[in-house]
Structure formats: structure tokens, C-alpha cells
C-alpha positions in Angstrom: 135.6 85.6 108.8 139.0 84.6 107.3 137.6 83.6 103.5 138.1 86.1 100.8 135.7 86.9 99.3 132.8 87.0 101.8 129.8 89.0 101.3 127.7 90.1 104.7 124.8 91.9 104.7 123.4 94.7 107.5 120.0 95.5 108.7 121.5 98.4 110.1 124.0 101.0 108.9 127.3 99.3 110.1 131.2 99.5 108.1 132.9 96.1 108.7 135.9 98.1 108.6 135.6 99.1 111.6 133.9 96.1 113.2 136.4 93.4 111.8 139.9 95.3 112.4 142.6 94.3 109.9 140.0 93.8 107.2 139.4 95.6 104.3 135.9 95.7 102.7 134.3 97.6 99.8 130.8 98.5 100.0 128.7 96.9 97.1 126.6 100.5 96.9 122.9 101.9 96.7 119.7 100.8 94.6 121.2 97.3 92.9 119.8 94.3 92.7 121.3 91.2 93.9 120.9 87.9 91.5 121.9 84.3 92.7 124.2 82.1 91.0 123.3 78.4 90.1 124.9 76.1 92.3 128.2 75.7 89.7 128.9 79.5 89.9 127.6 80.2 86.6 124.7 82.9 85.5 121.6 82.8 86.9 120.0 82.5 83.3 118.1 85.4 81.4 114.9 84.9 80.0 112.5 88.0 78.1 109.1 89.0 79.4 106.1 90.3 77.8 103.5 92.3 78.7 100.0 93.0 77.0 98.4 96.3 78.2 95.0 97.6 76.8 95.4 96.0 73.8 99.3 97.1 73.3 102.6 94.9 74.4 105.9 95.8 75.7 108.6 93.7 75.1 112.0 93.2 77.3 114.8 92.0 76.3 116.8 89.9 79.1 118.5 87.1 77.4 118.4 83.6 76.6 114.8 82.7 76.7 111.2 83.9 76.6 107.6 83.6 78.6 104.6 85.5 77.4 102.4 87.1 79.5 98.9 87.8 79.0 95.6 89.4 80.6 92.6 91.5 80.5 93.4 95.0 82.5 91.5 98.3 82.4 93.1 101.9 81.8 93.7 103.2 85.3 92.1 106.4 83.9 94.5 108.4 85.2 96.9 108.1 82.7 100.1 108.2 84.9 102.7 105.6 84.6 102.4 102.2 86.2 104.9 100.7 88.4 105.7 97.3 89.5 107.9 96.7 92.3 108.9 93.0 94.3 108.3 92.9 97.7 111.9 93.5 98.9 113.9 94.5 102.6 116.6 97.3 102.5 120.4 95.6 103.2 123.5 97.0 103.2 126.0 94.7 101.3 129.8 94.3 101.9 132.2 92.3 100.6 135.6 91.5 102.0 138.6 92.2 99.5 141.8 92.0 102.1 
């Protein structure tokens, strides 16, 4: 673990500073989203989606492209708001400055 910088990731609640002695490491922090580089190092692109809901849309704006979405959905008839969420595992993310 001599390259800087070096990301690691724990399963479990664990401070490299105190595992890897005469490291320093800065902890990344809570509820972010990690995106993956293309191969060269450059931005993982950006791109817009949209969304049609019982006959309305909602738009969002993420960069260089755009896909359109489309479907047939019911009201949930609850009228609460509607959340969608990828499957995900929590991590805690460090990477090595020093």
C-alpha cells in the first residue's frame, strides 16, 4: 500500500490510520455517490433523463446527452412522493493522501 493516491473501501467501520501506521488517510464521507472514470481518466460522461408520469414529464438535466423515457403508470392513489433508489451496499471509502 505504497501508491498515493489509493482508495480502499470497508465493509466494516475501520480508520486505515490506525491500521496502516505511518499513513495518512482522509475519509471520503457519508451519503455520496461514487462514479467510475473511463479507462483514460476522463469523466464518466453525462447524459439527461426523462420521465413521463400520468400524463406529465420531468426533465433532468445531467449533461452532454439525452434518452427519453416513456410508459403507461397509474396514480399510486396515495398521493405521496415516489422514490427510486439503485440496489446499492453501504462502504466506507478512504483514500490515502501521505
Amino acid at each position: 500500500m505504497d501508491s498515493i493516491p489509493l482508495i480502499s473501501w470497508f465493509a466494516q467501520h475501520k480508520d486505515p490510520n490506525k491500521l496502516f501506521s505511518g499513513t495518512t488517510w482522509k475519509y471520503i464521507g457519508e451519503d455520496r455517490t461514487v462514479r467510475l472514470a473511463k479507462a483514460d481518466a476522463s469523466g464518466a460522461g453525462a447524459h439527461l433523463h426523462t420521465v413521463s408520469i400520468g400524463g406529465h414529464r420531468h426533465s433532468v438535466g445531467i449533461g452532454a446527452h439525452s434518452h427519453s423515457v416513456s410508459g403507461v403508470t397509474e396514480n399510486t392513489g396515495l398521493g405521496v412522493e415516489l422514490t427510486v433508489k439503485n440496489s446499492y451496499i453501504k462502504l466506507m471509502g478512504w483514500y490515502r493522501i501521505s
